[in-house]
mmCIF file of the N, C-alpha and C atoms, coordinates in Angstrom:
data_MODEL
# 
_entry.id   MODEL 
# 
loop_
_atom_site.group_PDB 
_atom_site.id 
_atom_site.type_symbol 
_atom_site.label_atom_id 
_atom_site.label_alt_id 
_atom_site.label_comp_id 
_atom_site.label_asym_id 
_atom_site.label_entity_id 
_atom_site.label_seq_id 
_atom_site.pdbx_PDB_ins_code 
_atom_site.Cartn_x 
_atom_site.Cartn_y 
_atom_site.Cartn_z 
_atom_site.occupancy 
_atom_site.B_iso_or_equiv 
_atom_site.pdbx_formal_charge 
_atom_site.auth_seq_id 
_atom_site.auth_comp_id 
_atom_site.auth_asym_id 
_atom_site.auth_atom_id 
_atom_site.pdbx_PDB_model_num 
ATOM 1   N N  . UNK A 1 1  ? -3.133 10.924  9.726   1.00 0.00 ? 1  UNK A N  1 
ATOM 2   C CA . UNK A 1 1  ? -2.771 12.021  8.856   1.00 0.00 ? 1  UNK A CA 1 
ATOM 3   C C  . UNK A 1 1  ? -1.302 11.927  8.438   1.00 0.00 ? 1  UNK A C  1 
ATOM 4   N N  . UNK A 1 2  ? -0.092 11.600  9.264   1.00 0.00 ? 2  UNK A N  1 
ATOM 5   C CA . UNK A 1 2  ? 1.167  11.288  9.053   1.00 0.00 ? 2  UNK A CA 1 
ATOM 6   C C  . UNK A 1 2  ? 1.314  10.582  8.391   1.00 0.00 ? 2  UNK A C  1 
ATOM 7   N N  . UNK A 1 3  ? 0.511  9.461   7.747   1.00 0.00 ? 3  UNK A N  1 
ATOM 8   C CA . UNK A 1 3  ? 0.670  8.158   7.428   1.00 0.00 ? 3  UNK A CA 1 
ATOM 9   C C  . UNK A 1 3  ? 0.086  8.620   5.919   1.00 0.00 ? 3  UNK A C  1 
ATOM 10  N N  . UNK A 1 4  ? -0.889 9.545   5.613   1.00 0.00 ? 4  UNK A N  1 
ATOM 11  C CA . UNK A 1 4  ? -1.287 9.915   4.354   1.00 0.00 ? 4  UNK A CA 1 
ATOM 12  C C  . UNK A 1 4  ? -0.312 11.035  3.958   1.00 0.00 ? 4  UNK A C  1 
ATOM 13  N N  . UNK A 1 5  ? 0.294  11.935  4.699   1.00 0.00 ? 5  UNK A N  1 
ATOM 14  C CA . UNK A 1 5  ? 1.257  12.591  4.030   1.00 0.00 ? 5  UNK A CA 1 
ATOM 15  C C  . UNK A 1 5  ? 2.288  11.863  3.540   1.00 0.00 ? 5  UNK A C  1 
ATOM 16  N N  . UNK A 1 6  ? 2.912  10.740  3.771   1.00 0.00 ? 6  UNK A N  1 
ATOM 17  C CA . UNK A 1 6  ? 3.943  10.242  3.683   1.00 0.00 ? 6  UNK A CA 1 
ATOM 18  C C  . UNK A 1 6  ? 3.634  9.279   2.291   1.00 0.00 ? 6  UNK A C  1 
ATOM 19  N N  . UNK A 1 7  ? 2.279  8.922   2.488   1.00 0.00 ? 7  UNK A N  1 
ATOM 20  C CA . UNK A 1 7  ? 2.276  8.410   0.949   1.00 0.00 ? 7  UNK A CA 1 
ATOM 21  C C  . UNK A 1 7  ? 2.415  9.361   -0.026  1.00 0.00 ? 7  UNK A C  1 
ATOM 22  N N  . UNK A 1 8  ? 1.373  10.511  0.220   1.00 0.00 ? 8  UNK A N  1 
ATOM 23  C CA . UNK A 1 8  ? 1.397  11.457  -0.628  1.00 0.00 ? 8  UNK A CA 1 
ATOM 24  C C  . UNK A 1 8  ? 2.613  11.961  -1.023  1.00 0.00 ? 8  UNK A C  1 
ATOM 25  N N  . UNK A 1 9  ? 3.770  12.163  -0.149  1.00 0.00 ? 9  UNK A N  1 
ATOM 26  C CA . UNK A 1 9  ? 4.858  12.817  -0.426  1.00 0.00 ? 9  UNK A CA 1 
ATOM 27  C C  . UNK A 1 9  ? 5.573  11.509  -1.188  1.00 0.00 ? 9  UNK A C  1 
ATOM 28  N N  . UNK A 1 10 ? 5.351  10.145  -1.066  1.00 0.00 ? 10 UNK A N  1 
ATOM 29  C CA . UNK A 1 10 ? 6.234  9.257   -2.027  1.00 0.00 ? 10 UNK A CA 1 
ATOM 30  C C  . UNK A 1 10 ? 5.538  9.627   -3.520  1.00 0.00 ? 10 UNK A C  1 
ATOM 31  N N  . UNK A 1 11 ? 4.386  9.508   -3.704  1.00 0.00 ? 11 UNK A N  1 
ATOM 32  C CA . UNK A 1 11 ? 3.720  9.684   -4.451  1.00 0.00 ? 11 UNK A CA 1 
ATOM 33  C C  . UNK A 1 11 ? 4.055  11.065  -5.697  1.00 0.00 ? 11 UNK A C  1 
ATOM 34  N N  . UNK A 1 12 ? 4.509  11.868  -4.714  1.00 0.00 ? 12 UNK A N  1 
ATOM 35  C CA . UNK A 1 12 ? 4.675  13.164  -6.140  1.00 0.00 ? 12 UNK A CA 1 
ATOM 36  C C  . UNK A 1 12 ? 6.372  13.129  -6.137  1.00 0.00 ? 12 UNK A C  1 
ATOM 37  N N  . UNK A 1 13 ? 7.002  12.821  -5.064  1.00 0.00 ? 13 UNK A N  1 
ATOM 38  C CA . UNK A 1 13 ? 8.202  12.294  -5.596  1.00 0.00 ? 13 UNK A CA 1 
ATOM 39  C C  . UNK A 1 13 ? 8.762  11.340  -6.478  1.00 0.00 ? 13 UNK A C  1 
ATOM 40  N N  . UNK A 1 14 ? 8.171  9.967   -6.605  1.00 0.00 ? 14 UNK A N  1 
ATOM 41  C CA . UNK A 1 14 ? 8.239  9.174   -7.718  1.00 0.00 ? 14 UNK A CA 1 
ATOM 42  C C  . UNK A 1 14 ? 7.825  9.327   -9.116  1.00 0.00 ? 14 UNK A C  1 
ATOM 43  N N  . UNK A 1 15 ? 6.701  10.146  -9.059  1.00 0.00 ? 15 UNK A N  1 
ATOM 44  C CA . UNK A 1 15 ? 6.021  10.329  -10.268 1.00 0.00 ? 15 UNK A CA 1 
ATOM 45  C C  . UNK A 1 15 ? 6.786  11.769  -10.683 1.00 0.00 ? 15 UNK A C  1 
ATOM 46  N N  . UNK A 1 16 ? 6.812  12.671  -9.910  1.00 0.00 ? 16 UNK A N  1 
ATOM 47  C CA . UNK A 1 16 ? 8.101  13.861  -10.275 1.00 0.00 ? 16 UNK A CA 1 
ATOM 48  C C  . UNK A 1 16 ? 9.008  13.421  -11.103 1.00 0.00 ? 16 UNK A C  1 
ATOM 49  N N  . UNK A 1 17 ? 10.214 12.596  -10.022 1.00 0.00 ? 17 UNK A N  1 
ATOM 50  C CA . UNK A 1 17 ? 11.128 11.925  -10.702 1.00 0.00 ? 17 UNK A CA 1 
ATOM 51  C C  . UNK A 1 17 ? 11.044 11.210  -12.156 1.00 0.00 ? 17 UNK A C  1 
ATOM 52  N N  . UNK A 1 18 ? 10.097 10.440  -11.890 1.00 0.00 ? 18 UNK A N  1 
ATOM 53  C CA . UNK A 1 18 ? 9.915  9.544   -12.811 1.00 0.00 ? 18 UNK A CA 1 
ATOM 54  C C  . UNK A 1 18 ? 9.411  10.427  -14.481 1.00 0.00 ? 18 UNK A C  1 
ATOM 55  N N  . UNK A 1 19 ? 8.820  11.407  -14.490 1.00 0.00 ? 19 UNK A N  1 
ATOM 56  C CA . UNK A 1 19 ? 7.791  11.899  -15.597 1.00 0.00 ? 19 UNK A CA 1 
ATOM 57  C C  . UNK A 1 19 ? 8.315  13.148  -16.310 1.00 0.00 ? 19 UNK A C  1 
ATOM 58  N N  . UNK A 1 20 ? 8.905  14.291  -15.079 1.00 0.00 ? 20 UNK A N  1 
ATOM 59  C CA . UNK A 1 20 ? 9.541  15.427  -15.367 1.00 0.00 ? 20 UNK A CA 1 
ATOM 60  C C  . UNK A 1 20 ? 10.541 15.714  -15.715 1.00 0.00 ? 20 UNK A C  1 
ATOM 61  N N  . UNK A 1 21 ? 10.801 15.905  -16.708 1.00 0.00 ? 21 UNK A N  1 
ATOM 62  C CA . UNK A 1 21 ? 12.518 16.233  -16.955 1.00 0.00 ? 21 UNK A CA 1 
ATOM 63  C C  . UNK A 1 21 ? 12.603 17.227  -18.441 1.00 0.00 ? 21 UNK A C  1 
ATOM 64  N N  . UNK A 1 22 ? 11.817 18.170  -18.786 1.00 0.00 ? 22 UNK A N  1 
ATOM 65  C CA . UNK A 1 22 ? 11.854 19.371  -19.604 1.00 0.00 ? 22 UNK A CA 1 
ATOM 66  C C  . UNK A 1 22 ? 11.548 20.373  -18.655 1.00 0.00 ? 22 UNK A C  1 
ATOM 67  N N  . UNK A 1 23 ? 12.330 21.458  -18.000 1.00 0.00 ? 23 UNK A N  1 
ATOM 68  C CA . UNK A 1 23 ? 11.947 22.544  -17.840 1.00 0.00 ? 23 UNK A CA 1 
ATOM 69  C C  . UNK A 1 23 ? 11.774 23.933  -17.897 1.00 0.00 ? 23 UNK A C  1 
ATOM 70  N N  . UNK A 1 24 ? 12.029 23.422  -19.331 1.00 0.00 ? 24 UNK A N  1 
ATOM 71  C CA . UNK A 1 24 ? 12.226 24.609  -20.461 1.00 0.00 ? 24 UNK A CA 1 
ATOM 72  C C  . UNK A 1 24 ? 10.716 25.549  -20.339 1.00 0.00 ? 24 UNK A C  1 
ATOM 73  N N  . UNK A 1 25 ? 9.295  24.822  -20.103 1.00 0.00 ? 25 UNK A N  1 
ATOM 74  C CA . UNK A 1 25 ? 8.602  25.424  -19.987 1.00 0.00 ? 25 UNK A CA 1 
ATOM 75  C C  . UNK A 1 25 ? 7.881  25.695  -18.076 1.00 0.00 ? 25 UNK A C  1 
ATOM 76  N N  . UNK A 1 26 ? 6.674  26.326  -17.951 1.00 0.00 ? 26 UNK A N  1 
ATOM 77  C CA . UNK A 1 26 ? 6.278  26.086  -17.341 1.00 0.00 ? 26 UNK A CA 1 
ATOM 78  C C  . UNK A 1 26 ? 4.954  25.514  -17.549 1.00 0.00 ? 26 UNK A C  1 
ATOM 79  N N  . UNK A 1 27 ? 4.463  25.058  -18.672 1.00 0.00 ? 27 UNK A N  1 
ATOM 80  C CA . UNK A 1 27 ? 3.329  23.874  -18.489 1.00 0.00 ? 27 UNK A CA 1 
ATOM 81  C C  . UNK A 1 27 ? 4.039  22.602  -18.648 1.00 0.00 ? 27 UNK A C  1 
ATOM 82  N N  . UNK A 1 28 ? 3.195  21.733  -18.406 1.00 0.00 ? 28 UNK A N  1 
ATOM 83  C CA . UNK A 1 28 ? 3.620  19.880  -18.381 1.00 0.00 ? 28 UNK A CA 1 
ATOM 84  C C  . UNK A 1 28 ? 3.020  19.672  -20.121 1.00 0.00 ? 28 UNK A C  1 
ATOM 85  N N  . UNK A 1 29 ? 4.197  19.257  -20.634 1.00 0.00 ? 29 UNK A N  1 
ATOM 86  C CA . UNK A 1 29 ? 4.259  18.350  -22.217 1.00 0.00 ? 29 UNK A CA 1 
ATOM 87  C C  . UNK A 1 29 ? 2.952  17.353  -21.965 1.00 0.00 ? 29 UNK A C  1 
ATOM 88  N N  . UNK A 1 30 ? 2.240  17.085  -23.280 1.00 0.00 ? 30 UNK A N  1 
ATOM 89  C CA . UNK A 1 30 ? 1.086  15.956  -23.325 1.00 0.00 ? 30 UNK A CA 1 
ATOM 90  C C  . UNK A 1 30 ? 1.859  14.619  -22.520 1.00 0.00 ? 30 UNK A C  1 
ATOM 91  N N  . UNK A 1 31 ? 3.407  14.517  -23.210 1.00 0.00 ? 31 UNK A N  1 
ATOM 92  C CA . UNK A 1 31 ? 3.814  13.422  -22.330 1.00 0.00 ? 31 UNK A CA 1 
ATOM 93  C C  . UNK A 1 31 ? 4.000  13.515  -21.021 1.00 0.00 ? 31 UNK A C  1 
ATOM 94  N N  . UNK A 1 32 ? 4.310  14.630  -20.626 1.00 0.00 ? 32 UNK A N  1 
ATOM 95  C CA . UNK A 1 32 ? 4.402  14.479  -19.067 1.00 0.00 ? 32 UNK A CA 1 
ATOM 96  C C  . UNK A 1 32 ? 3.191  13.826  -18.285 1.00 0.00 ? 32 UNK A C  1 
ATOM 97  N N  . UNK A 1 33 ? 1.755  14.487  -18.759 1.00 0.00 ? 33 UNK A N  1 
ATOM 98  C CA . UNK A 1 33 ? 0.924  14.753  -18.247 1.00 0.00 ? 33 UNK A CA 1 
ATOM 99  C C  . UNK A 1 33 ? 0.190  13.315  -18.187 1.00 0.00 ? 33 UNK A C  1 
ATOM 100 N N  . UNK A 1 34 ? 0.589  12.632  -19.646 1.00 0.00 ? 34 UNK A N  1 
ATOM 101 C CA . UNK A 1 34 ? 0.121  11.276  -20.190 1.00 0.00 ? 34 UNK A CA 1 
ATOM 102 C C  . UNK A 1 34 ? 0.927  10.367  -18.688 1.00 0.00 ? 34 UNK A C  1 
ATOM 103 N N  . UNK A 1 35 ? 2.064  10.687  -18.425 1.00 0.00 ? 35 UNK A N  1 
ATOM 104 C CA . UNK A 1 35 ? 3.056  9.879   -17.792 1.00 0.00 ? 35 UNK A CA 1 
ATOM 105 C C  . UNK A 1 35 ? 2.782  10.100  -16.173 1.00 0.00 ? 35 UNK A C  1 
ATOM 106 N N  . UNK A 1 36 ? 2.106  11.237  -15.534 1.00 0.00 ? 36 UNK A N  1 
ATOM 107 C CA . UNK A 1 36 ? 2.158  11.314  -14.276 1.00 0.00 ? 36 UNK A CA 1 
ATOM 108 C C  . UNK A 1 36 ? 0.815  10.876  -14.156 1.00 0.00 ? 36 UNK A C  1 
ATOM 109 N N  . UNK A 1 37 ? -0.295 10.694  -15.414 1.00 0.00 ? 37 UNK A N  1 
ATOM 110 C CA . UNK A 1 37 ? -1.594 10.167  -14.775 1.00 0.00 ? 37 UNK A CA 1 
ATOM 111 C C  . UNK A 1 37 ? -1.260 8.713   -14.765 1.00 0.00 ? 37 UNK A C  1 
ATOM 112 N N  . UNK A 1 38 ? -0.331 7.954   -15.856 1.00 0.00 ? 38 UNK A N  1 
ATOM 113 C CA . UNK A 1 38 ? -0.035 6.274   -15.786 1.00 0.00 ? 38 UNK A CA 1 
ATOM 114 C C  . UNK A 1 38 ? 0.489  5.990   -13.937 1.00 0.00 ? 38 UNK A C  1 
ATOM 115 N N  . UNK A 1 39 ? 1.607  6.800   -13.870 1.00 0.00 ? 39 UNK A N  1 
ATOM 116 C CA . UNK A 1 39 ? 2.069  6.445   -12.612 1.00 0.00 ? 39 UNK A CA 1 
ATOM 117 C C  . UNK A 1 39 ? 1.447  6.462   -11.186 1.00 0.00 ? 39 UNK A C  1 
ATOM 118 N N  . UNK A 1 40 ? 0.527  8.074   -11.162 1.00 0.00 ? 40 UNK A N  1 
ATOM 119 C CA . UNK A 1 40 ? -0.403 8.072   -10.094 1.00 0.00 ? 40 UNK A CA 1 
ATOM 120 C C  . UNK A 1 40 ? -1.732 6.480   -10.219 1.00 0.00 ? 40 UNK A C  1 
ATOM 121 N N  . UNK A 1 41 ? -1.539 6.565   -11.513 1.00 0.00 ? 41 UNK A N  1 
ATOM 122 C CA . UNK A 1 41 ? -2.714 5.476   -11.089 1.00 0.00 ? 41 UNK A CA 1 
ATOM 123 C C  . UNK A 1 41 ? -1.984 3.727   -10.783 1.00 0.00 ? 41 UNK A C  1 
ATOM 124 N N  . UNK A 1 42 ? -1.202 3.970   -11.415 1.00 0.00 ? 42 UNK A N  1 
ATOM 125 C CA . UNK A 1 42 ? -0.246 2.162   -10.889 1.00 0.00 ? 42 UNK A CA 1 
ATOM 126 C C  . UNK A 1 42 ? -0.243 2.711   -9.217  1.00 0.00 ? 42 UNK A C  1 
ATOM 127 N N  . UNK A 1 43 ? 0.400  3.619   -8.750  1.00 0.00 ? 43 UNK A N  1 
ATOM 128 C CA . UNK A 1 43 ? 0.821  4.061   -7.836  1.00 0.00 ? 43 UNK A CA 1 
ATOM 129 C C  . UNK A 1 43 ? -0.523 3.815   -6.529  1.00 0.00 ? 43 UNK A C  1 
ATOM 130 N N  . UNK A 1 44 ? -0.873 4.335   -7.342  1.00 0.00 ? 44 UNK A N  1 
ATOM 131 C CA . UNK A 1 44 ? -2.556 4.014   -6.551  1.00 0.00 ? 44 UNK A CA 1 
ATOM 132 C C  . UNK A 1 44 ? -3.144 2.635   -6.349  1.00 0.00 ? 44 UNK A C  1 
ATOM 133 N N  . UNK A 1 45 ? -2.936 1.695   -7.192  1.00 0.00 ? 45 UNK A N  1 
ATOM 134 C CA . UNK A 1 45 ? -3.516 0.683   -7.309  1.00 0.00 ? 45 UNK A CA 1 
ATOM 135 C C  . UNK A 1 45 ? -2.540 -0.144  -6.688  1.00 0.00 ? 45 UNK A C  1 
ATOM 136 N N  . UNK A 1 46 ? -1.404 0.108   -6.787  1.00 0.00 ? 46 UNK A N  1 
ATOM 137 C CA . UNK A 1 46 ? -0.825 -1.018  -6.509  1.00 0.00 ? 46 UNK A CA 1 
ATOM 138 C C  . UNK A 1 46 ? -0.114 -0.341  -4.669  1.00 0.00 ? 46 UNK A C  1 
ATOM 139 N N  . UNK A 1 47 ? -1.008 0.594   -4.260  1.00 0.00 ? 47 UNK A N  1 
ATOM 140 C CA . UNK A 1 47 ? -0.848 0.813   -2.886  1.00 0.00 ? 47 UNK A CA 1 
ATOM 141 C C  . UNK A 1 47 ? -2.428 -0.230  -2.243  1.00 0.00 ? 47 UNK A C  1 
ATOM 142 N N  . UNK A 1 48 ? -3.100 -0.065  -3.007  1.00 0.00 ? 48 UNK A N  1 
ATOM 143 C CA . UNK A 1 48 ? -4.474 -0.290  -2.489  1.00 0.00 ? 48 UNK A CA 1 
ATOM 144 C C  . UNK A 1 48 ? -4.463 -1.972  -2.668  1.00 0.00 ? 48 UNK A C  1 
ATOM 145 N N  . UNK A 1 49 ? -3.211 -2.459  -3.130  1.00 0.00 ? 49 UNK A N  1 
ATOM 146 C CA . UNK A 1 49 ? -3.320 -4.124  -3.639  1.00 0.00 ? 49 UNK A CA 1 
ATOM 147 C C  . UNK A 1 49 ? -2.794 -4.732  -2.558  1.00 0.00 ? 49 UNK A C  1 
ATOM 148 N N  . UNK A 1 50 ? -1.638 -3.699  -1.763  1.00 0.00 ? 50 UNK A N  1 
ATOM 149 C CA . UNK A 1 50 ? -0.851 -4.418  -1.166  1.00 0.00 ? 50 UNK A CA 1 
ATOM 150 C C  . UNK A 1 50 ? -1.571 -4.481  0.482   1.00 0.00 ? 50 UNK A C  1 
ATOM 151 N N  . UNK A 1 51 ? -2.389 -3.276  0.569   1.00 0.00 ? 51 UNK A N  1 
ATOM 152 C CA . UNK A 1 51 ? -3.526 -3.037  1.769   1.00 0.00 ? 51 UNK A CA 1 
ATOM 153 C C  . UNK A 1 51 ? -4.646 -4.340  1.983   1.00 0.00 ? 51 UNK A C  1 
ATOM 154 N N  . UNK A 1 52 ? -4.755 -4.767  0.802   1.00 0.00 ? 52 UNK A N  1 
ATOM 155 C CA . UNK A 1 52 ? -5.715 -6.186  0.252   1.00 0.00 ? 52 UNK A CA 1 
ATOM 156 C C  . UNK A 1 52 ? -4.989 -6.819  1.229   1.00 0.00 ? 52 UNK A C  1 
ATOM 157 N N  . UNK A 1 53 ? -3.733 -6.929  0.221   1.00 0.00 ? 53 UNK A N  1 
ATOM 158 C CA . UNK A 1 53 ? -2.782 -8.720  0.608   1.00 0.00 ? 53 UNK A CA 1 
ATOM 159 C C  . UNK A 1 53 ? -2.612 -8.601  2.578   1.00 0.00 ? 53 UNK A C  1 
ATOM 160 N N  . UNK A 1 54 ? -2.224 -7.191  2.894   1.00 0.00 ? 54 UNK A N  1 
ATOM 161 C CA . UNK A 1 54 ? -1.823 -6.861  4.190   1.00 0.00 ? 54 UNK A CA 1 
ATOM 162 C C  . UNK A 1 54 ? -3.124 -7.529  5.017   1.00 0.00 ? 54 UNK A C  1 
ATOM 163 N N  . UNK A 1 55 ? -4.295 -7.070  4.774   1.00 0.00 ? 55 UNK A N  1 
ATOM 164 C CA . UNK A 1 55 ? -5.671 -7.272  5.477   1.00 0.00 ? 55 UNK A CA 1 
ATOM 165 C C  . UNK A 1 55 ? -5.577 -8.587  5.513   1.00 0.00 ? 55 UNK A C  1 
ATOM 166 N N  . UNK A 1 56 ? -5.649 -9.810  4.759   1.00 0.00 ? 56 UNK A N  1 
ATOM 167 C CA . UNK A 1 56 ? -5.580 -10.722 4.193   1.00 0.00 ? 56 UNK A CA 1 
ATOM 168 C C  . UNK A 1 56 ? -5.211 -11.670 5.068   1.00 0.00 ? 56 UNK A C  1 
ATOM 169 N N  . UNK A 1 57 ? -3.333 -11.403 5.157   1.00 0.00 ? 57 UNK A N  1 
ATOM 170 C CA . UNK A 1 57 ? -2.727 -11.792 6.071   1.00 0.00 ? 57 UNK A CA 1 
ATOM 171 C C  . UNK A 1 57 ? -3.240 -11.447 7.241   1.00 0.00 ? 57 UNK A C  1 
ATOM 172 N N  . UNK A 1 58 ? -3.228 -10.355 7.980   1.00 0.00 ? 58 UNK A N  1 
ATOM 173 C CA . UNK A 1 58 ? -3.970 -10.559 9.344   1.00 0.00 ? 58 UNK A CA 1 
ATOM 174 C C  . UNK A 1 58 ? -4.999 -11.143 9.754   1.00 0.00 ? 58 UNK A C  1 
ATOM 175 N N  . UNK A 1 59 ? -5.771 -11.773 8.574   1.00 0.00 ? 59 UNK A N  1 
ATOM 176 C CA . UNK A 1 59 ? -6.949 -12.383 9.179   1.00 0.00 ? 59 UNK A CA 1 
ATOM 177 C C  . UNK A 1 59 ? -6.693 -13.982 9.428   1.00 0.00 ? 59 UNK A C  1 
ATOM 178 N N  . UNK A 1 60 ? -5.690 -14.623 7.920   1.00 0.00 ? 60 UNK A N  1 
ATOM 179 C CA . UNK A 1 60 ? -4.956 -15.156 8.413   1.00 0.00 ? 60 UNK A CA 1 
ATOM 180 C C  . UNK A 1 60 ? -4.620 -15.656 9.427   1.00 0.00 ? 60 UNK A C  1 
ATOM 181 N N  . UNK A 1 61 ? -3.688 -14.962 10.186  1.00 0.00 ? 61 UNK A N  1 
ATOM 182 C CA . UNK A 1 61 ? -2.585 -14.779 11.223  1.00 0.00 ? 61 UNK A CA 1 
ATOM 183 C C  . UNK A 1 61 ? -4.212 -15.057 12.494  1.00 0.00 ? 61 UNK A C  1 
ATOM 184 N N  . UNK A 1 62 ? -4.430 -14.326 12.759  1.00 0.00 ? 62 UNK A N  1 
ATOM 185 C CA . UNK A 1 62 ? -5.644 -14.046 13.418  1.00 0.00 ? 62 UNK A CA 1 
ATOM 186 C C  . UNK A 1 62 ? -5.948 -15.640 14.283  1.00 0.00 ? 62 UNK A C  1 
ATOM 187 N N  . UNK A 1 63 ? -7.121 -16.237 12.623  1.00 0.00 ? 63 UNK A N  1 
ATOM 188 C CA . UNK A 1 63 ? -7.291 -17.839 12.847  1.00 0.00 ? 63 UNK A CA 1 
ATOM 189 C C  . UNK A 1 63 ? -6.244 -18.493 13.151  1.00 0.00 ? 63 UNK A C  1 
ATOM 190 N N  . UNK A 1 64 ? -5.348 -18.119 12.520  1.00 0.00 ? 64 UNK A N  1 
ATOM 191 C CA . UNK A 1 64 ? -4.431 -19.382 13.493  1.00 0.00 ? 64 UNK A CA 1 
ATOM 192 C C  . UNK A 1 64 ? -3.807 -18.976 14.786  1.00 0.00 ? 64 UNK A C  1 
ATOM 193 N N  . UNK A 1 65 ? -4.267 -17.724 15.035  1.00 0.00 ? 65 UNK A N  1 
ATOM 194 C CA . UNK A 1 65 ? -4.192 -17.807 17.078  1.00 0.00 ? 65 UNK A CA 1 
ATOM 195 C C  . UNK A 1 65 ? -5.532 -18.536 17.149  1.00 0.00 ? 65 UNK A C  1 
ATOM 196 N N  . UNK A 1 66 ? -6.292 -17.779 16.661  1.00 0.00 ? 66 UNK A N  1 
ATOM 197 C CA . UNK A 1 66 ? -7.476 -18.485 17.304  1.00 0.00 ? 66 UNK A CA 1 
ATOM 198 C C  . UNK A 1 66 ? -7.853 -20.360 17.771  1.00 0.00 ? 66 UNK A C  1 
ATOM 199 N N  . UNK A 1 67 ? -7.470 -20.663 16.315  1.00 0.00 ? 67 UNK A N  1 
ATOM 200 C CA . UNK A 1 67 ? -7.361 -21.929 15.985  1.00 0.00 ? 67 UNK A CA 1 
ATOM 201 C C  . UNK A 1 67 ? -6.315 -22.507 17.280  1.00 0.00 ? 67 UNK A C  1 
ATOM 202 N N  . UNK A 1 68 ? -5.459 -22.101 16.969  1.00 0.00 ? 68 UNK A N  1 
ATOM 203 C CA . UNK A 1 68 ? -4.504 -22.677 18.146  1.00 0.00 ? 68 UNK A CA 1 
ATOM 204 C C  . UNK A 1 68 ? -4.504 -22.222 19.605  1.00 0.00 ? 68 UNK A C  1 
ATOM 205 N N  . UNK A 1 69 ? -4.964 -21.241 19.964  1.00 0.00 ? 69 UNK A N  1 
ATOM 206 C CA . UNK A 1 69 ? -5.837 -20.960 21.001  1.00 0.00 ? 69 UNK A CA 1 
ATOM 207 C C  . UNK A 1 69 ? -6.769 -22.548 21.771  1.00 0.00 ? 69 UNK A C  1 
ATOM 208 N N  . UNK A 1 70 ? -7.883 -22.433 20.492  1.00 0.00 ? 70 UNK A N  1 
ATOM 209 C CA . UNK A 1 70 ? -8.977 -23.252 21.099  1.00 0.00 ? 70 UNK A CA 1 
ATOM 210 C C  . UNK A 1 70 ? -8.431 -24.907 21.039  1.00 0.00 ? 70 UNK A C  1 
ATOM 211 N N  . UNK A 1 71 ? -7.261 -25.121 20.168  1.00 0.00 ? 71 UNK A N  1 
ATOM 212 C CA . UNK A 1 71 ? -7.232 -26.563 20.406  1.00 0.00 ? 71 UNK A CA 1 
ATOM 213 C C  . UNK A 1 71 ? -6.445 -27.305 21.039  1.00 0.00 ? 71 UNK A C  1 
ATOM 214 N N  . UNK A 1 72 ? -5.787 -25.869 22.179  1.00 0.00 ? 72 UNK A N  1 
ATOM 215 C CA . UNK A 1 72 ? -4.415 -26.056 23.282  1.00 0.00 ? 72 UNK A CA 1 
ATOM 216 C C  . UNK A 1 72 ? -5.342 -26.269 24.958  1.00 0.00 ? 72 UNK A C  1 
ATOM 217 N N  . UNK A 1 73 ? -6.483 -26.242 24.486  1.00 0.00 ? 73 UNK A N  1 
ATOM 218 C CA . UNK A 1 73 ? -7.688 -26.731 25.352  1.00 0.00 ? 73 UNK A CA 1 
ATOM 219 C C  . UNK A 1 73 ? -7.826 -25.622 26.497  1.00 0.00 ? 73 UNK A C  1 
ATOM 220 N N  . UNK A 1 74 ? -7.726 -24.177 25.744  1.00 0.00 ? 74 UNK A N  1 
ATOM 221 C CA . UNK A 1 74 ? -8.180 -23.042 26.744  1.00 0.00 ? 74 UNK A CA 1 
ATOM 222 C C  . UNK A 1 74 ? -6.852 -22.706 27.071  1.00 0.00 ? 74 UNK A C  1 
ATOM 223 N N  . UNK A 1 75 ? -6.796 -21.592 28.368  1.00 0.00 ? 75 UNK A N  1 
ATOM 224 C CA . UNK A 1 75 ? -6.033 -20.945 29.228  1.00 0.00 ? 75 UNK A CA 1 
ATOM 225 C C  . UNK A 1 75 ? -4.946 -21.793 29.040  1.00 0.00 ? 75 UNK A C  1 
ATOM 226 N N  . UNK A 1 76 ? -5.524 -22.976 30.080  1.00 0.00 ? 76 UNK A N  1 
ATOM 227 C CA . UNK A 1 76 ? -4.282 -23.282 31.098  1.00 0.00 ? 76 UNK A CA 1 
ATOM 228 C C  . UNK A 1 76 ? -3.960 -24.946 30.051  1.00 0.00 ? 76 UNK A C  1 
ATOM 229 N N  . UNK A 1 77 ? -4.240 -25.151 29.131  1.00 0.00 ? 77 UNK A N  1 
ATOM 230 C CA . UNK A 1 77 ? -4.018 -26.425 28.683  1.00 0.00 ? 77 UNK A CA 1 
ATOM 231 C C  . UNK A 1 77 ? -4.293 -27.499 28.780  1.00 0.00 ? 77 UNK A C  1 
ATOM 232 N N  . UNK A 1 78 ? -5.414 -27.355 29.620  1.00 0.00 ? 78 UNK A N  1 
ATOM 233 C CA . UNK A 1 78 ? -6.262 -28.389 30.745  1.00 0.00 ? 78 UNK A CA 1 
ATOM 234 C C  . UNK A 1 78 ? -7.021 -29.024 29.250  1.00 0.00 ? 78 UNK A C  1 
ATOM 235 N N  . UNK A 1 79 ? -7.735 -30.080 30.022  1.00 0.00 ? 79 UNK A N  1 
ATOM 236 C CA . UNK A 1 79 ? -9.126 -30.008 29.025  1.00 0.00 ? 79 UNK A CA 1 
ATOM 237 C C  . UNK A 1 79 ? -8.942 -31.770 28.595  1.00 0.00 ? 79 UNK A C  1 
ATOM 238 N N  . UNK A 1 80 ? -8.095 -32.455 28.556  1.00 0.00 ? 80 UNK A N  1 
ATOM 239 C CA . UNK A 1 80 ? -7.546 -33.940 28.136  1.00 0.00 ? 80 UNK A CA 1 
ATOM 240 C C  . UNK A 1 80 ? -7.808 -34.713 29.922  1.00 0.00 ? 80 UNK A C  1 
# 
């Protein structure tokens, strides 16, 4: 849950920052509105790209314990 607030809170902070800046009214301009759906969705996608690449790598990483695990001939290095 900590870990989804914290996106969430980057999330309306960047796109805040990034989109809002009339506050002459209190509705959001077509551009605002045009501009915080572009960003939530890069924002989105390119959280969910880097979760890919992250997974990716650990599996990675993974095989080559494994790999090097099994060809150090077990535990104790025995096996030659």
């Amino acid at each position: 849950m900590r870990d989804f607030m914290k996106f969430y809170s980057s999330l309306v902070d960047r796109c805040f920052n990034d989109c809002i800046n009339d506050f002459t009214s209190k509705t959001l301009t077509t551009k605002e509105e045009t501009c915080i759906q572009r960003c939530t969705d890069k924002f989105l996608k390119h959280n969910e790209r880097v979760g890919q690449r992250f997974a990716e790598y650990n599996q990675g990483v993974a095989a080559q314990a494994q790999s090097a695990q099994s060809g150090s001939g077990g535990w104790f290095g025995g096996g030659r």
